[in-house]
N, C-alpha and C positions, 0 to 999 in steps of 0.2 A: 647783825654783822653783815654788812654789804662789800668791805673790802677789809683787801690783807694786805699786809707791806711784808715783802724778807728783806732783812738786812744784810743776809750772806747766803753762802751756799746749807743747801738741805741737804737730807741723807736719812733714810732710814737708820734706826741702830735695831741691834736685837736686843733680846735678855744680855748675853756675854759682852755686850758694847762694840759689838762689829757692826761697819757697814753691814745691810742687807739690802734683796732686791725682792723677799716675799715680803710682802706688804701691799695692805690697803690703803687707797689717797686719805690725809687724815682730813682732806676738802670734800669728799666725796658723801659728806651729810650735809652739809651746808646750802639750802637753797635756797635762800636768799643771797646769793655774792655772787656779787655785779664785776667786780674789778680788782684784778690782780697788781700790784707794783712789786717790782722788782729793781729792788734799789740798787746804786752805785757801787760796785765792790762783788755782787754775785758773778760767776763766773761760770757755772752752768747751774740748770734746769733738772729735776734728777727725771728717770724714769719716772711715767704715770702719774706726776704730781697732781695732775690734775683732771686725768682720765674721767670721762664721764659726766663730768660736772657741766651741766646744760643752762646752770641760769650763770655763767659769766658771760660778758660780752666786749670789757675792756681787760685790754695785758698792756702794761708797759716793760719794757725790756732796757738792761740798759746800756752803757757803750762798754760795759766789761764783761762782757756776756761771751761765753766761745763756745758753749754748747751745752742744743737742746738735747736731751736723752731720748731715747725710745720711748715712744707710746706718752709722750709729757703732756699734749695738748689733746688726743684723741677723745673723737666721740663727744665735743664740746660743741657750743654754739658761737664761740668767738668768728667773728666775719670780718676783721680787721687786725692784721698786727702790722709792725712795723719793726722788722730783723734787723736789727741796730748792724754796724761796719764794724769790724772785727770778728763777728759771730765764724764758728769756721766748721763746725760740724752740727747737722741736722740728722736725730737718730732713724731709725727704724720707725715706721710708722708714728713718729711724731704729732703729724696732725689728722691723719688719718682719719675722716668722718668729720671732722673738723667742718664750722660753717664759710672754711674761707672765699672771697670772693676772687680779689687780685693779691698777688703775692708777686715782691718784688725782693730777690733773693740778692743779698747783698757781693760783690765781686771777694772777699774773704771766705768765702764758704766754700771751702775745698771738699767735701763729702756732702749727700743728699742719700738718708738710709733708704730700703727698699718701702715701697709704699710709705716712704713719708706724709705726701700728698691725697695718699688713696683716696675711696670711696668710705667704706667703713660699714658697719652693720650698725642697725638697730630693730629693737625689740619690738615687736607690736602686739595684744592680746587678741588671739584667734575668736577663743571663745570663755567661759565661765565653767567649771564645773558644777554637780549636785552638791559640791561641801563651798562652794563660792570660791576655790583658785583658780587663779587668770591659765589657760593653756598659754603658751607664747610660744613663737619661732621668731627668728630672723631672717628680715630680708634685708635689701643691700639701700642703704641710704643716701634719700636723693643726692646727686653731684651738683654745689652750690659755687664750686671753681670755674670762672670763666676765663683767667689769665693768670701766667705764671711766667717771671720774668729771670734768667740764670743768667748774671751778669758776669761768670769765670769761666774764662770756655776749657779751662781745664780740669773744671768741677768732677769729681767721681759719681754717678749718680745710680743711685741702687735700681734692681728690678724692680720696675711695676712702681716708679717713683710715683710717678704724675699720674693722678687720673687719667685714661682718656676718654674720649667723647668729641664729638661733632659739636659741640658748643665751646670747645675748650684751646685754647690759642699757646703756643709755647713759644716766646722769644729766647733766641741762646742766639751763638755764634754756629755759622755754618762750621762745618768739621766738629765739634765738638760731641 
């Protein structure tokens, strides 16, 4: 399995058939999958759909898209999307850790959650123990953003949206 199509919006349910927001991505074993589609008719993205998962590198989005959730693309290796017009909220750390390069935020997008754009952590193993488990810690993972374009200069944008860095360029509107 290399790629997934959704036809509509996702949601966790629980046992009792409610929405839920405790959950694990049901992509988050999946390592072989290259590319996401999101077909015609989805209208958001939910929380964490796809946290974590490091061998994707293509999403397609589509023009009835209005919102990403929190933590949806985090900690992923995607380096390219393309935030279709109409899109109008981007959650909380959405893509946070995220491989993005340039990111051109479309003039619909009235909110940007806090560390959307962040930095993000990942894992690395210190050392091995005498029974063979990995020690780990986190440290903070390299920043792969080098431009980030807000074409709404009325956009709301949360703390600690954007990475920053000395390598990192932000186009918006003065005053904004």
């Amino acid at each position: 399995l290399n790629t997934v199509a959704f036809n509509s919006d996702f949601y966790y349910i629980d046992t009792d058939g409610k929405k839920t927001t405790d959950s694990v991505s049901p992509l988050s074993s999946c390592e072989n999958l290259r590319c996401l589609v999101f077909n015609e008719g989805v209208t958001a993205i939910t929380h964490e759909l796809v946290t974590g998962v490091q061998s994707v590198k293509s999403v397609y989005l589509p023009s009835t898209l209005k919102t990403i959730e929190e933590r949806a693309f985090k900690d992923t290796s995607i380096a390219d999307i393309k935030l279709p017009d109409g899109l109008q909220t981007i959650g909380d750390l959405a893509f946070s850790g995220s491989s993005l390069v340039n990111v051109d935020i479309p003039k619909s997008v009235t909110s940007i959650g806090e560390s959307a754009f962040g930095n993000g952590k990942m894992w690395i193993v210190t050392k091995v123990n005498e029974n063979g488990a990995p020690t780990r810690m986190t440290v903070d993972k390299p920043n792969t953003l080098k431009s980030i374009t807000i074409n709404n200069p009325d956009c709301k944008i949360g703390e600690s949206a954007i990475v920053s860095g000395k390598d990192v360029i932000i186009y918006g509107h003065t005053g904004s």
